[in-house]
C-alpha positions in Angstrom: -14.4 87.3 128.1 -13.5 89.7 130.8 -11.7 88.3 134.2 -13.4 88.9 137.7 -13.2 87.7 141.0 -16.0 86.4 143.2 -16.3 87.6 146.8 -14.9 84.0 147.5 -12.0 84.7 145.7 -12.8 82.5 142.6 -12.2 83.5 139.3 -15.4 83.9 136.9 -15.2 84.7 133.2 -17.9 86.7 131.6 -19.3 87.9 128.3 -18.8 91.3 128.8 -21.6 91.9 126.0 -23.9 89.9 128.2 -23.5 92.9 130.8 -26.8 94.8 131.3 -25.9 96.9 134.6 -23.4 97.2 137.0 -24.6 98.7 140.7 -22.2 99.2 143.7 -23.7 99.1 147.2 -21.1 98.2 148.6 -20.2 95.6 146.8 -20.2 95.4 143.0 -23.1 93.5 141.6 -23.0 93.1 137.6 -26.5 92.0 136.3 -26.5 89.9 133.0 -28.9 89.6 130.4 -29.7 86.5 131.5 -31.0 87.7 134.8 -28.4 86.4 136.5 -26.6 88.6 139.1 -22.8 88.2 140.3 -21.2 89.8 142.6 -17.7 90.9 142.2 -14.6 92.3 143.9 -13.4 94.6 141.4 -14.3 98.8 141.4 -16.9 99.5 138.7 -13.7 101.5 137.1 -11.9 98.4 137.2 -14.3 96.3 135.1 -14.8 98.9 132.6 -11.2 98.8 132.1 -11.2 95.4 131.3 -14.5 96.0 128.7 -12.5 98.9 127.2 -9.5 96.4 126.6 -11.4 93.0 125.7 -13.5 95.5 122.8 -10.3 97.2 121.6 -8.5 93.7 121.5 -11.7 92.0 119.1 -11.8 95.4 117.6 -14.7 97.2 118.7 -12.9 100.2 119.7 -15.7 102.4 118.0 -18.1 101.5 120.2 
């Protein structure tokens, strides 16, 4: 699970495999699998950052 923060200032968990698109405009919107959308304070650079790290940390780093 990859850390982000909600425009409220929450914290939210997510599956980061569960992530189907991410779309700034302004704000960062990640769109799940589910169909679910939730949008974030982070940068797009930010989030794939913390993908990069959660994969290379449960060993995925091939991908």
């Amino acid at each position: 699970m990859i850390e982000v923060t909600r425009l409220n200032g929450k914290k939210y968990w997510v599956n980061p495999h569960q992530i189907e698109s991410m779309e700034q405009n302004p704000d960062v919107t990640l769109a799940l699998l589910s169909g679910k959308k939730i949008v974030v304070k982070e940068s797009p650079e930010e989030i794939i950052e913390r993908i990069v790290i959660y994969r290379k940390k449960i060993g995925m780093q091939e991908l």
